[in-house]
GUGU-795701 format. One record per residue: residue number from 1; residue in three letters; x, y, z of N, C-alpha, C in turn. Coordinates in nm, 3 decimals. Layout:
BEGIN
PT_num_residuo_neast_nnorth_nup_caeast_canorth_caup_ceast_cnorth_cup
PT_NUM_ALA_X_Y_Z_X_Y_Z_X_Y_Z
...
// end
This chain:
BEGIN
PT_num_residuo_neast_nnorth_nup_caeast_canorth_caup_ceast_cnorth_cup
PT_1_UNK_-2.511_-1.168_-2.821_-2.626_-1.244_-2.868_-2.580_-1.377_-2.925
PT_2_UNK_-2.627_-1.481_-2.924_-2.619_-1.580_-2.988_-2.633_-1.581_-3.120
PT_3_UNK_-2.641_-1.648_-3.199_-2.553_-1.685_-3.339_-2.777_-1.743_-3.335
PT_4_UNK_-2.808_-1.823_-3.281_-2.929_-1.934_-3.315_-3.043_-1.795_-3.250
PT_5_UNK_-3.019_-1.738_-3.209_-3.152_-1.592_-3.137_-3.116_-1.497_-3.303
PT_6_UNK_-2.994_-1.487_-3.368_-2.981_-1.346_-3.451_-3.057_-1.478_-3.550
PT_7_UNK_-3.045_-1.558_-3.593_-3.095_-1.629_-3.734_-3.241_-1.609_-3.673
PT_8_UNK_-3.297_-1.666_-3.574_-3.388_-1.651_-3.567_-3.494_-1.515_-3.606
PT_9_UNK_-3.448_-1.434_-3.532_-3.473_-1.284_-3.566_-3.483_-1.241_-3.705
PT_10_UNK_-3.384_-1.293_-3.823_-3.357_-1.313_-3.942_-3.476_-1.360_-4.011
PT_11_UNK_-3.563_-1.422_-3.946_-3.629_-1.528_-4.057_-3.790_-1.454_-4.017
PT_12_UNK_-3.790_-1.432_-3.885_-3.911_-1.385_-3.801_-3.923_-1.184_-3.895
PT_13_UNK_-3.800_-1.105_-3.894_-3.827_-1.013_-3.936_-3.858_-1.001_-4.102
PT_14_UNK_-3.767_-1.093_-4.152_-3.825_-1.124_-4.323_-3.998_-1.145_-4.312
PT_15_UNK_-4.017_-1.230_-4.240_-4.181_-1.271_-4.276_-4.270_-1.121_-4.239
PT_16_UNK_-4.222_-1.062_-4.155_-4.262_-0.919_-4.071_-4.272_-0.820_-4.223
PT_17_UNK_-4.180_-0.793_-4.274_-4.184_-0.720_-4.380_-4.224_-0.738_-4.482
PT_18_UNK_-4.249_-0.880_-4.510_-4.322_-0.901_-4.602_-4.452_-0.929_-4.588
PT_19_UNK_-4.496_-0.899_-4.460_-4.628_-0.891_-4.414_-4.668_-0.780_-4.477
PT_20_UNK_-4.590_-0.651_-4.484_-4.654_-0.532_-4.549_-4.606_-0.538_-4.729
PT_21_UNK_-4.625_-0.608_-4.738_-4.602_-0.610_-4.896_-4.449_-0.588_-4.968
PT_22_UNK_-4.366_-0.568_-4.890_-4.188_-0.530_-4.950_-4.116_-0.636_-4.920
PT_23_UNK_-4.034_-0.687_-5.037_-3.952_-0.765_-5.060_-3.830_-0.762_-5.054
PT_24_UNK_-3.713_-0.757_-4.944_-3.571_-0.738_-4.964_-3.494_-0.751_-5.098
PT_25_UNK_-3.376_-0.695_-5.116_-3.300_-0.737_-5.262_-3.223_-0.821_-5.220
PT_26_UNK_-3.230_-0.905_-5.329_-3.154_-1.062_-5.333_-3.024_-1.127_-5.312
PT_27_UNK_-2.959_-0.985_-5.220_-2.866_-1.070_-5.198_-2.864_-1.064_-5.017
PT_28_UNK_-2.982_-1.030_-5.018_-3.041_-1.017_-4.862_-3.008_-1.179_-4.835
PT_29_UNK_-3.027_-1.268_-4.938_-3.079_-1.402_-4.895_-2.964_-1.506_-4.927
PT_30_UNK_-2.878_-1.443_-5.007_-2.745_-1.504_-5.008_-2.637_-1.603_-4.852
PT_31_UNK_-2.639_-1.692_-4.867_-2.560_-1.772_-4.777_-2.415_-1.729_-4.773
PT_32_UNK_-2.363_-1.705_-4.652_-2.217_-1.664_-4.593_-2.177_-1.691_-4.711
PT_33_UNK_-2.113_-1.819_-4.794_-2.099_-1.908_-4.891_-2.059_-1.801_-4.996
PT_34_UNK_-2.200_-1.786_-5.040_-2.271_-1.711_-5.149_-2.185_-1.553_-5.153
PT_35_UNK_-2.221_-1.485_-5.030_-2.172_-1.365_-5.031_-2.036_-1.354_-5.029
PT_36_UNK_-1.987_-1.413_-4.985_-1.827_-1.425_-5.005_-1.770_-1.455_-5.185
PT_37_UNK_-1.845_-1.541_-5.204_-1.811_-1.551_-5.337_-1.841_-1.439_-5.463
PT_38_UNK_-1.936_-1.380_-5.374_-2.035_-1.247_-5.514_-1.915_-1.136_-5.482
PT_39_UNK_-1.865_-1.132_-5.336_-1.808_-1.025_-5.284_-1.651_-1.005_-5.352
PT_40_UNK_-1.610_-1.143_-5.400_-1.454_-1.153_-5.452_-1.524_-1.100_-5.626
PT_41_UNK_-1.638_-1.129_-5.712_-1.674_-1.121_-5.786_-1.738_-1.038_-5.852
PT_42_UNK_-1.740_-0.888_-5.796_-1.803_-0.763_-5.807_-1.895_-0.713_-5.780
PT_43_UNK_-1.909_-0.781_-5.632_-2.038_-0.698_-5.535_-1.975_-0.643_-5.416
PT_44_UNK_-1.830_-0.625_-5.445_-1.774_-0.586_-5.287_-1.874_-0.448_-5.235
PT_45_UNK_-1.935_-0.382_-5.312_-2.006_-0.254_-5.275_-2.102_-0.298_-5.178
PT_46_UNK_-2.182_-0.415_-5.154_-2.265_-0.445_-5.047_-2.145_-0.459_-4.931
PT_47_UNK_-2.037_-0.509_-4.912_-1.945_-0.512_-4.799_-1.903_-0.400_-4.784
PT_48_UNK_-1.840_-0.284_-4.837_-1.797_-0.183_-4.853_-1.852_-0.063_-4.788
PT_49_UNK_-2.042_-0.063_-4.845_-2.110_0.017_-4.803_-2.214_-0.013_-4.665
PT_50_UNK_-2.134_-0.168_-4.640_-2.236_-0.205_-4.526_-2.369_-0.197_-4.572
PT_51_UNK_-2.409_-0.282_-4.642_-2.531_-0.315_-4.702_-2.568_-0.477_-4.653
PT_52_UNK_-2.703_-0.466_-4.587_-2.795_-0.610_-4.516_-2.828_-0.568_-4.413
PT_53_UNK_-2.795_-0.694_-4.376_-2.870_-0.716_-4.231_-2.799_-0.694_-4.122
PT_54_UNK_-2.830_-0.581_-4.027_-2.795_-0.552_-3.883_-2.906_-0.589_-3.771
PT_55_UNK_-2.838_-0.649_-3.724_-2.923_-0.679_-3.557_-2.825_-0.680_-3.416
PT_56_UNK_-2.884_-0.573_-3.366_-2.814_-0.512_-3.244_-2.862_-0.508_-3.130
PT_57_UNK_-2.782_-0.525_-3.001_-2.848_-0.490_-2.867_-2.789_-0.408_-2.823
PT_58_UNK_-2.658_-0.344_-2.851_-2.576_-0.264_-2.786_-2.490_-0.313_-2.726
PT_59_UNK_-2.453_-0.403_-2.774_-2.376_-0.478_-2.655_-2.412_-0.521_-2.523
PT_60_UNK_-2.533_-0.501_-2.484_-2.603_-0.474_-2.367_-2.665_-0.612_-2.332
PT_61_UNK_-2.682_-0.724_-2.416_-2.742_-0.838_-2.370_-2.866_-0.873_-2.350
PT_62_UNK_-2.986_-0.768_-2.445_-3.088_-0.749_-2.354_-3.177_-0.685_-2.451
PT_63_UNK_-3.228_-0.748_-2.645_-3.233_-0.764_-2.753_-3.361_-0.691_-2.692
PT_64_UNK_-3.455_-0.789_-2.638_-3.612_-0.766_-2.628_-3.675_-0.583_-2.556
PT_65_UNK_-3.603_-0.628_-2.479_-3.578_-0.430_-2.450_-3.481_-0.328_-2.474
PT_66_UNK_-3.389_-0.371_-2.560_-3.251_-0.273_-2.585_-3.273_-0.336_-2.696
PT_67_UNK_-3.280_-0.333_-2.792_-3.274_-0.376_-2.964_-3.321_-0.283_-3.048
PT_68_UNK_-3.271_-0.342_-3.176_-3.356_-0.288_-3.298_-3.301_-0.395_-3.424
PT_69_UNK_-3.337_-0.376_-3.523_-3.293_-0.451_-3.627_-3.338_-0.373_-3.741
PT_70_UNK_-3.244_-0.373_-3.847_-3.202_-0.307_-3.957_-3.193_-0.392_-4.080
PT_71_UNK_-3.212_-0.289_-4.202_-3.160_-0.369_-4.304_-3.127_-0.272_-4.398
PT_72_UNK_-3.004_-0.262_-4.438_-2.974_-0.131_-4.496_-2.934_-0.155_-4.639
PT_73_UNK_-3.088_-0.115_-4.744_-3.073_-0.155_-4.874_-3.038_-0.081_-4.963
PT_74_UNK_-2.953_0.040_-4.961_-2.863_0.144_-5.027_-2.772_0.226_-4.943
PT_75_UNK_-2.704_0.279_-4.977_-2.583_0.339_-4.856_-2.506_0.396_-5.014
PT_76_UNK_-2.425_0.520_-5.006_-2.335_0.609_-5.073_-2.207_0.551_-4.960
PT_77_UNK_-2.113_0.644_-5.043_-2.023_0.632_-4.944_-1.927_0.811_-4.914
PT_78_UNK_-1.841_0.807_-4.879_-1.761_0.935_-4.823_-1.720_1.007_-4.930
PT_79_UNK_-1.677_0.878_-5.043_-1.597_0.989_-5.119_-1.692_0.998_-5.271
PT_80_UNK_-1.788_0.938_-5.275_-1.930_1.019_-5.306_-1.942_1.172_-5.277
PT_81_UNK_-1.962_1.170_-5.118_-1.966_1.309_-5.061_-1.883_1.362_-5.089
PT_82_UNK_-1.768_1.379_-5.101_-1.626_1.474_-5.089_-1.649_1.465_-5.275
PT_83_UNK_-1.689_1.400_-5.423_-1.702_1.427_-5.545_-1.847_1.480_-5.562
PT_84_UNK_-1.922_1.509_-5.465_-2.031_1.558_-5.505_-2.143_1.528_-5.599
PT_85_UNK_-2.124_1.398_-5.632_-2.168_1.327_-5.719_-2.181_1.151_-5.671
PT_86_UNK_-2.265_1.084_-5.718_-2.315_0.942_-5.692_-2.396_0.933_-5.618
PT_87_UNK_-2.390_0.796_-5.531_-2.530_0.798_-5.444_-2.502_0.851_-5.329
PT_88_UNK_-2.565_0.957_-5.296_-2.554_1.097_-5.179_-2.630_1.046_-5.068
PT_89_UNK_-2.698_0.913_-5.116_-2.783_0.870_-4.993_-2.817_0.772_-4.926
PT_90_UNK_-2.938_0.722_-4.858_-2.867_0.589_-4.807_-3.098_0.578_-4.791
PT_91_UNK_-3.100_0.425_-4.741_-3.227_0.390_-4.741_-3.195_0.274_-4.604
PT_92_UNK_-3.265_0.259_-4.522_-3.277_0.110_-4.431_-3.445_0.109_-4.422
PT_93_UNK_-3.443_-0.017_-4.362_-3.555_-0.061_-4.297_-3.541_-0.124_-4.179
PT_94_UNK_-3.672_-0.071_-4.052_-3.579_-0.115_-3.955_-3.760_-0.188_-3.846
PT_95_UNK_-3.698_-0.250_-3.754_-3.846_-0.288_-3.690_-3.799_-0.264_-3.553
PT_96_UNK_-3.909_-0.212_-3.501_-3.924_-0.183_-3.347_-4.030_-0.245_-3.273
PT_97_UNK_-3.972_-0.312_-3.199_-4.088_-0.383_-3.113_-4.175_-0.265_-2.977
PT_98_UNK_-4.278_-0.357_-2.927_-4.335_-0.310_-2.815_-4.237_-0.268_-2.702
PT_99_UNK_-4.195_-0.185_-2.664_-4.109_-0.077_-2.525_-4.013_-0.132_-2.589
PT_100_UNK_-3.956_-0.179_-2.708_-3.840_-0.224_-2.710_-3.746_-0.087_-2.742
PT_101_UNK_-3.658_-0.041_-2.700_-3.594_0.063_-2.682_-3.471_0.120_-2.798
PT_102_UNK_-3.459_0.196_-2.857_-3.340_0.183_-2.976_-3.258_0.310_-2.877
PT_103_UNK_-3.222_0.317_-2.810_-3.166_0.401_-2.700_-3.065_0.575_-2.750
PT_104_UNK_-3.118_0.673_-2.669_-3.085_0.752_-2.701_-2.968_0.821_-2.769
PT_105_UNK_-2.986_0.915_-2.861_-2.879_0.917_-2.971_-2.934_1.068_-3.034
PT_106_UNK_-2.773_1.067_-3.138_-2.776_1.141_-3.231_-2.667_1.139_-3.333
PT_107_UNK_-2.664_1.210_-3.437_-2.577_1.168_-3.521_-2.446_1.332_-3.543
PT_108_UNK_-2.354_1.290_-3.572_-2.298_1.397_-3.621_-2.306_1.494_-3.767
PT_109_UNK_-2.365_1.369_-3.873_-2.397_1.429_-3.990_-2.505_1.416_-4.054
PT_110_UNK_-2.559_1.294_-4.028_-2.685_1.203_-4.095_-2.796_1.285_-4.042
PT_111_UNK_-2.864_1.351_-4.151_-2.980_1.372_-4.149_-3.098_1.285_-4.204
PT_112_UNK_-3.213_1.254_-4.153_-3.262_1.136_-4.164_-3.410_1.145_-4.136
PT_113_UNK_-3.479_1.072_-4.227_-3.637_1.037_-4.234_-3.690_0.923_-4.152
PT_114_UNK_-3.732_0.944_-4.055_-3.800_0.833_-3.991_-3.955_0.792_-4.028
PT_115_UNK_-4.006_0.687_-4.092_-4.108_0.657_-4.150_-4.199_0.553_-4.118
PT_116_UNK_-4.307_0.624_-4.016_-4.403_0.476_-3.974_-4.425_0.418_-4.107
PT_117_UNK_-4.347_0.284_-4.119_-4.430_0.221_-4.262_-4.599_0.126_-4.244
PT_118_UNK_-4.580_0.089_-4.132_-4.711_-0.024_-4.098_-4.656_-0.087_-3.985
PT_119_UNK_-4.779_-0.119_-3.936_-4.788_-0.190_-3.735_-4.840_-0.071_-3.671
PT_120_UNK_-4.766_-0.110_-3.558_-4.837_-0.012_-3.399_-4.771_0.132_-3.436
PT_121_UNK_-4.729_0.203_-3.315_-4.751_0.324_-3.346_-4.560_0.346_-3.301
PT_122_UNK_-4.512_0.429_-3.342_-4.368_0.469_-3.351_-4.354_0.620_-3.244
PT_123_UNK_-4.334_0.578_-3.122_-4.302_0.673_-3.028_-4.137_0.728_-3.017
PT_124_UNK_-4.118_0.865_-3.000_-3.977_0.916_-2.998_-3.919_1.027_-2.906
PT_125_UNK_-3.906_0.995_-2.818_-3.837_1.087_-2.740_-3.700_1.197_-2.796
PT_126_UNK_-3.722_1.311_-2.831_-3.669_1.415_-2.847_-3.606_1.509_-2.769
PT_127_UNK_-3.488_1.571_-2.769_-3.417_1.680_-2.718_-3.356_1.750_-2.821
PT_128_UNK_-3.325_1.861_-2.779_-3.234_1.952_-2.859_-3.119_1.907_-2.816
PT_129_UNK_-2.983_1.919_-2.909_-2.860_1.913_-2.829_-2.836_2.023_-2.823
PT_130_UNK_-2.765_2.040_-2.709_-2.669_2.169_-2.650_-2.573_2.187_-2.718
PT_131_UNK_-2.486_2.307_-2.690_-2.375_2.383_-2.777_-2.262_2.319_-2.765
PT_132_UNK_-2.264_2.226_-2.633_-2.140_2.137_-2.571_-2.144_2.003_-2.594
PT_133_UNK_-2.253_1.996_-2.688_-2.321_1.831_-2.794_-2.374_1.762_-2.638
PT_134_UNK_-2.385_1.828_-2.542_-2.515_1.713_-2.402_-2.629_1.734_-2.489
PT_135_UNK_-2.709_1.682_-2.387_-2.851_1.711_-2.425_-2.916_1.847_-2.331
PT_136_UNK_-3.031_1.865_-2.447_-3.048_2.040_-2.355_-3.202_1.962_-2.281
PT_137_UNK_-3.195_1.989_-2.124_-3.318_1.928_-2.109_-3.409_2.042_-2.088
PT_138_UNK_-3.370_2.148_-2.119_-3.501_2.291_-2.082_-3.489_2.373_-2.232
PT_139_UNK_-3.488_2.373_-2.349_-3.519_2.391_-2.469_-3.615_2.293_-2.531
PT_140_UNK_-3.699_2.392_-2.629_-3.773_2.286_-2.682_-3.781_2.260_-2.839
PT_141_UNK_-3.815_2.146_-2.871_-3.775_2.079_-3.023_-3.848_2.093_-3.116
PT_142_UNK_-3.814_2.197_-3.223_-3.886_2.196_-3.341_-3.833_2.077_-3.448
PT_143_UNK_-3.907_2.033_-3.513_-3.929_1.912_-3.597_-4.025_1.922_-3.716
PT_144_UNK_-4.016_1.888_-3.856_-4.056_1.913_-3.955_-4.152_1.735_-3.963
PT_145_UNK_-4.277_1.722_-3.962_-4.329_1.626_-3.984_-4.456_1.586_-4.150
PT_146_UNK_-4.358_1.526_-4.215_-4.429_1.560_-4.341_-4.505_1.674_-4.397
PT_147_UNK_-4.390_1.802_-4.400_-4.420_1.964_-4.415_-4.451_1.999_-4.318
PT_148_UNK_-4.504_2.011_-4.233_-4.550_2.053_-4.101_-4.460_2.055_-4.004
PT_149_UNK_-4.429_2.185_-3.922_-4.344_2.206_-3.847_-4.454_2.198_-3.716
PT_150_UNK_-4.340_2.113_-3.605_-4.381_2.083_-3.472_-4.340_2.030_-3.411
PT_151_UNK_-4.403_2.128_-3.277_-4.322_2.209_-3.170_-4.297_2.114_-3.040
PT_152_UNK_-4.241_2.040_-2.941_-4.240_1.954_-2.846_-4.156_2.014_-2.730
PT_153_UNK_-4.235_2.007_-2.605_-4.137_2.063_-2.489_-3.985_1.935_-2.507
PT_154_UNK_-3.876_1.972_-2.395_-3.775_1.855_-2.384_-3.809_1.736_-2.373
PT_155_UNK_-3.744_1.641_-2.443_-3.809_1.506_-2.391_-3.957_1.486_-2.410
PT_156_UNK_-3.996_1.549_-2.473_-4.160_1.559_-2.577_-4.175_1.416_-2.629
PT_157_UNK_-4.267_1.313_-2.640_-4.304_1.253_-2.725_-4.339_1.263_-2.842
PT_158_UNK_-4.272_1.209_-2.959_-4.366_1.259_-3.037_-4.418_1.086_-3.098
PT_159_UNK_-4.514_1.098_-3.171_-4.591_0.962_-3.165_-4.651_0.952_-3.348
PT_160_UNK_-4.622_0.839_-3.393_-4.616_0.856_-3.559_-4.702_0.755_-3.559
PT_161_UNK_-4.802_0.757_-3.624_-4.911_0.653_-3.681_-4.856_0.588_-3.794
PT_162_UNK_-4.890_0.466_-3.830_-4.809_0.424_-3.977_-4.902_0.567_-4.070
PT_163_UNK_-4.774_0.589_-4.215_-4.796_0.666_-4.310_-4.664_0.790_-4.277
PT_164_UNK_-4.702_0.821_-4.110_-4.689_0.962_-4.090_-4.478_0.941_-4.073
PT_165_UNK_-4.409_1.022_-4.068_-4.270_1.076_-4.085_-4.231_1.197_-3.990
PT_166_UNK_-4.063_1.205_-3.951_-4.038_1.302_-3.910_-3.859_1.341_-3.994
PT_167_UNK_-3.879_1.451_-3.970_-3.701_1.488_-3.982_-3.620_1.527_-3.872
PT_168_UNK_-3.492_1.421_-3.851_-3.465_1.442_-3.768_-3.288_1.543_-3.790
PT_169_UNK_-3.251_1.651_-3.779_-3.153_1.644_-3.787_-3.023_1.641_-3.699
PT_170_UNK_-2.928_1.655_-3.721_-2.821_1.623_-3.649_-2.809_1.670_-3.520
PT_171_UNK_-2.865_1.786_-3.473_-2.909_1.790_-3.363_-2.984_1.783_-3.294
PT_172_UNK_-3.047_1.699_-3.297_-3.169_1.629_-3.238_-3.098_1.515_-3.209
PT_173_UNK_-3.140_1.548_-3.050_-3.114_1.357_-2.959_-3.280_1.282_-2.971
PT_174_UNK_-3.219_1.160_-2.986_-3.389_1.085_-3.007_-3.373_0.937_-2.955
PT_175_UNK_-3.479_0.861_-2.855_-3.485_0.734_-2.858_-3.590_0.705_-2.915
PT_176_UNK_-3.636_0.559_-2.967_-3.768_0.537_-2.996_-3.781_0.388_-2.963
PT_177_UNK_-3.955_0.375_-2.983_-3.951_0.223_-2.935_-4.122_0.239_-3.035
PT_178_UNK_-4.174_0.104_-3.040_-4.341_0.061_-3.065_-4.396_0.053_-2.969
PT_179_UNK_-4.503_0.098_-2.987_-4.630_0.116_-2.929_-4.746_0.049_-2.995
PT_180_UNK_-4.824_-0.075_-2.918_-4.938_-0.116_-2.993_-4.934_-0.210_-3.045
PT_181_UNK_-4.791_-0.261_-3.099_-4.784_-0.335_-3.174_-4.614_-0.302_-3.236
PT_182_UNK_-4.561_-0.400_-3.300_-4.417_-0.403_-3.390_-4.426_-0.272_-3.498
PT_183_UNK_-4.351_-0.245_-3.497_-4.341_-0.080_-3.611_-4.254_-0.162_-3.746
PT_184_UNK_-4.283_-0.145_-3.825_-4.187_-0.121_-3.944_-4.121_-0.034_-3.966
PT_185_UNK_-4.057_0.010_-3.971_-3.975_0.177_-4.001_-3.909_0.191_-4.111
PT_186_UNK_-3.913_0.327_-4.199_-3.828_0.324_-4.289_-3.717_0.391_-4.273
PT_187_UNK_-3.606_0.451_-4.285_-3.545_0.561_-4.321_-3.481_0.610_-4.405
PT_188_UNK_-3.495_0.719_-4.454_-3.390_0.766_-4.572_-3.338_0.882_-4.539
PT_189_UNK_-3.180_0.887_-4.605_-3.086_0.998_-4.524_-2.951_0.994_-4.617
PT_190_UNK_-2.874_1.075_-4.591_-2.778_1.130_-4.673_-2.701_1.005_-4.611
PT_191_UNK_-2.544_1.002_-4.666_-2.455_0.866_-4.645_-2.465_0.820_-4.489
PT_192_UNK_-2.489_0.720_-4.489_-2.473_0.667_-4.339_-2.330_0.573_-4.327
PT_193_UNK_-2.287_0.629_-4.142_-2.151_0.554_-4.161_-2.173_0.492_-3.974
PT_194_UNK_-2.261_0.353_-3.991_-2.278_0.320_-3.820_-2.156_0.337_-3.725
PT_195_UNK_-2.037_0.328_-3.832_-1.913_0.313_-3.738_-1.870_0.440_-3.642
PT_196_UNK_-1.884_0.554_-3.717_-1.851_0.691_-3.674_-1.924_0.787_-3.645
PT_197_UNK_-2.085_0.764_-3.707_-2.203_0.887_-3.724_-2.323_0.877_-3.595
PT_198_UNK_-2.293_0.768_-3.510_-2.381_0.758_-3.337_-2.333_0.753_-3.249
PT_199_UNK_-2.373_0.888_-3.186_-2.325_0.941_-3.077_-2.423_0.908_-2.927
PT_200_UNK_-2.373_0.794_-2.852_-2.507_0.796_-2.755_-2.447_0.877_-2.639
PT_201_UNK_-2.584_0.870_-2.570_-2.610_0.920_-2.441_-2.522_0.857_-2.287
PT_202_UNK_-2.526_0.699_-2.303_-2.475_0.673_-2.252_-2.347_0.543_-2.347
PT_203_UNK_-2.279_0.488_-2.262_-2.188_0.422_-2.287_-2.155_0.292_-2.385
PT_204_UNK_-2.249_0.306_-2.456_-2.267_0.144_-2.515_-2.226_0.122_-2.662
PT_205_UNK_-2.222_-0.002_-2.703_-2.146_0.005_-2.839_-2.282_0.009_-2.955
PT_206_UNK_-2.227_0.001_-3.064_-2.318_0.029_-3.186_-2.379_-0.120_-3.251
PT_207_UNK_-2.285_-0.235_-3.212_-2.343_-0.371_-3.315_-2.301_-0.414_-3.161
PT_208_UNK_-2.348_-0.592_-3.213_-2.360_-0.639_-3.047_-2.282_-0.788_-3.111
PT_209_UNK_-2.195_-0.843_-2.972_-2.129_-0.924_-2.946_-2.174_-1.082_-3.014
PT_210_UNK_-2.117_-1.152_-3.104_-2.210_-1.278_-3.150_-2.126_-1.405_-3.073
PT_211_UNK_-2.171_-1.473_-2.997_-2.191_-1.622_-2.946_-2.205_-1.673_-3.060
PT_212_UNK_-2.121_-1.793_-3.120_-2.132_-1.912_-3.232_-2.153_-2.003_-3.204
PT_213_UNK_-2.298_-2.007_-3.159_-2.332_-2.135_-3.123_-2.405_-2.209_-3.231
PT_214_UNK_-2.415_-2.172_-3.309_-2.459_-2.227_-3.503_-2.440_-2.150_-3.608
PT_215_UNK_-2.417_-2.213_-3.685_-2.374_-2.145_-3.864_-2.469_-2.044_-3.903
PT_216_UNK_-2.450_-1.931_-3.919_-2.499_-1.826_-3.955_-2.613_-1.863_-4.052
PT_217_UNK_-2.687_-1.806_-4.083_-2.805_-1.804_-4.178_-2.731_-1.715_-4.313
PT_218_UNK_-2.753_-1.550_-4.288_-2.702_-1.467_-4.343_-2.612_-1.407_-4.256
PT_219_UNK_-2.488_-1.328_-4.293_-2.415_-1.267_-4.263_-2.488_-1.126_-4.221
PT_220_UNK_-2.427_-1.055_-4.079_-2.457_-0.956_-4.087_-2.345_-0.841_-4.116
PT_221_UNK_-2.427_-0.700_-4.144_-2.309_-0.635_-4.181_-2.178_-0.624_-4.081
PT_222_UNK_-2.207_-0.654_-3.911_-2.114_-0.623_-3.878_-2.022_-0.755_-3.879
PT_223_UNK_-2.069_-0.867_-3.934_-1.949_-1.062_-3.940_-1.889_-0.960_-4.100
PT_224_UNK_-1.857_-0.869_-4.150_-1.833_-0.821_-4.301_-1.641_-0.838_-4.286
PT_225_UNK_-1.632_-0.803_-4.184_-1.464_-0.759_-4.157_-1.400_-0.898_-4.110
PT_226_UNK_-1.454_-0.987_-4.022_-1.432_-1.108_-4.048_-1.482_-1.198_-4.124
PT_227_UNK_-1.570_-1.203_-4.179_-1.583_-1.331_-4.303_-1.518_-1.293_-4.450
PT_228_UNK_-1.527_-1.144_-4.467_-1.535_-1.127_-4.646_-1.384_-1.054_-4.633
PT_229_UNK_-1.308_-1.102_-4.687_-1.168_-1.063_-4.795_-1.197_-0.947_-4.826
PT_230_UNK_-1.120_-0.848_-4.832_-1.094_-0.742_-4.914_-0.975_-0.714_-5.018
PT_231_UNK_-0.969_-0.833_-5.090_-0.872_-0.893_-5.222_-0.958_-0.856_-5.364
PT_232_UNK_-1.111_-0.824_-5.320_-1.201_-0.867_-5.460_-1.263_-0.722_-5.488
PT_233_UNK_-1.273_-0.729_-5.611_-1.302_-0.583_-5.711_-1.438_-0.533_-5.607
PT_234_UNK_-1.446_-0.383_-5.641_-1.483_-0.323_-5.535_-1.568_-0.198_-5.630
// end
């Protein structure tokens, strides 16, 4: 992706979310500059925990139908989990366009809340995984939807109005996309780790390739390993 399409996206999904009334935390808005300097100065935990802004195609080249975009405003980390204690969990916000595709997946540990927040309607293709981690295409998927358990043949749609939620857990393969209109999405889920915890279907990477063809707006989490030092308190 280009460097002048991700800022763009940047400025277009801020106004999107604050269409429904929620305001990012402030260091959402921090300049490369800025974050580098907070990051030597005792915010390395937003670099650390991969905290901001993600915008991805998969490497795939092809944002408008292979995309999604993220913003991940709490995250724990591992050895949280392994002391049993701190933040055990993690929060994003994410937007899905019309057929735009967040392509099939699952996680190895992350169990996770998917949350129509406001817009069109949040469609999700479901499977069970198999014992050999494929996908099972002749089993069918039980799913917990705000208390309510329900039932979907393979590859079932299931279809979320804003308000409504699902749980997805670790074995559950899922794509999703909007319907109707741009989705807001929420999610909340135990530690998330993009690097190691998505497992796709087919071959593709997790963050997508950046073209510098202009100065960044904000940093995303995945410019973290090349722009920000890891010299500064943490």
């Amino acid at each position: 992706m280009k460097r002048s399409t991700v800022n763009d996206i940047l400025a277009e999904s801020d106004a999107f979310i604050r269409s429904h009334g929620l305001v990012l935390p402030p260091f959402a808005y921090w300049t490369p500059d800025e974050m580098k300097r907070h990051t030597a100065n005792g915010s390395a935990m937003i670099r650390d925990h991969m905290l901001g802004w993600d915008i991805t195609d998969y490497g795939q080249g092809d944002f408008e139908n292979l995309g999604l975009f993220l913003f991940t405003v709490r995250n724990g980390s591992a050895a949280n989990v392994q002391a049993g204690m701190g933040m055990l969990y993690a929060e994003k916000l994410l937007i899905s366009d019309v057929d735009q595709i967040s392509p099939m997946h699952h996680h190895i540990l992350k169990t996770e809340d998917i949350i129509n927040r406001g817009g069109g309607t949040l469609v999700l293709e479901l499977f069970k995984r198999a014992e050999d981690g494929s996908i099972d295409d002749t089993a069918g998927v039980r799913v917990r939807c705000d208390g309510t358990w329900r039932t979907l043949p393979a590859g079932g749609l299931l279809k979320l109005a804003p308000g409504e939620s699902v749980t997805l857990e670790p074995d559950i393969w899922h794509a999703f996309w909007g319907e109707g209109g741009k989705v807001l999405i929420g999610e909340v889920s135990n530690v998330n780790d993009d690097r190691t915890d998505n497992i796709f279907r087919e071959s593709i990477g997790r963050f997508s390739d950046i073209e510098e063809d202009e100065a960044p707006r904000h940093l995303l989490v995945s410019d973290y390993d090349t722009w920000l030092t890891r010299d500064g308190a943490r």
